[in-house]
N, C-alpha and C positions, 0 to 999 in steps of 0.2 A: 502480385505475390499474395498466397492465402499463408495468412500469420495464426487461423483458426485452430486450436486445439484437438483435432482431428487424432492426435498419432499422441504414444507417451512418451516421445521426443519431442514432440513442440510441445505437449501438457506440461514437460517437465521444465523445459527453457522457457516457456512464460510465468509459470509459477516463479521459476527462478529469479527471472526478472522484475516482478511483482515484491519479491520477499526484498530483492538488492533495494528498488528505491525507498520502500518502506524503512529498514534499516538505514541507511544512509540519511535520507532527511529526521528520522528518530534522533540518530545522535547528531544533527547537528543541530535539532534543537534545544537537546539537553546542553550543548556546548553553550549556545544564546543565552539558555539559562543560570546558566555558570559563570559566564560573564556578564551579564546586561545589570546594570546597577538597578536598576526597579526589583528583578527579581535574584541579583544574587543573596542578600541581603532575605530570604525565606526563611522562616525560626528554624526550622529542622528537616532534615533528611527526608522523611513519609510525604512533606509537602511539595517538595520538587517532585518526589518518586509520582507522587498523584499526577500532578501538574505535566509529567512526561510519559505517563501512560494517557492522559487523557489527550494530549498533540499524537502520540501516536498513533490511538483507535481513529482520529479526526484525518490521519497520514492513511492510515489504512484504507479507510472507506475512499478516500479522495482518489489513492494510486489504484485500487478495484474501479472506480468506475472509470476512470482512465483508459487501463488496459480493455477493460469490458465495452467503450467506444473503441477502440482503435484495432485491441485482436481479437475479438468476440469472447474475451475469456469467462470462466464461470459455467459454460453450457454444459461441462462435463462431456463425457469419450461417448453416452447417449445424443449428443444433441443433432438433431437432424442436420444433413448437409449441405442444404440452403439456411442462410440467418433469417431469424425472425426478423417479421417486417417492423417489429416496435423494439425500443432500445431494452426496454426491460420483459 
């Protein structure tokens, strides 16, 4: 099966895919956050909000290179039609 972003049908269902695990693991680490007694107990609002933007960008870059092994994503609707022979 090619999963390769070739067409702005599959560009658009891996993006898609990309965005759902990113969100999904986001909130549920804000939710850890909200409960786990170490950090629910944070002086104020701005310090969680930091602390869950920064799991996020950590979520982001991790679920990019995920897809980016597994469906070649990233290459853009240019990328030639054989994969590069290096990951990045």
């Amino acid at each position: 099966m090619n999963y390769r972003p070739t067409s702005i049908g599959r560009a658009f269902l891996l993006n898609a895919i990309f965005i759902g695990i990113t969100t999904a693991f986001t909130i549920e680490v804000r939710r850890i956050f909200d409960t786990n007694p170490y950090t629910k107990e944070l002086p104020d609002r701005p310090h969680k909000l930091a602390a869950t933007i920064l799991a996020s960008i950590c979520i982001g870059f991790t679920a990019y290179l995920l897809c980016r092994f597994l469906f070649g994503l990233g290459g853009g609707m240019l990328a030639p039609m054989k994969p590069y022979a290096h990951f990045f």
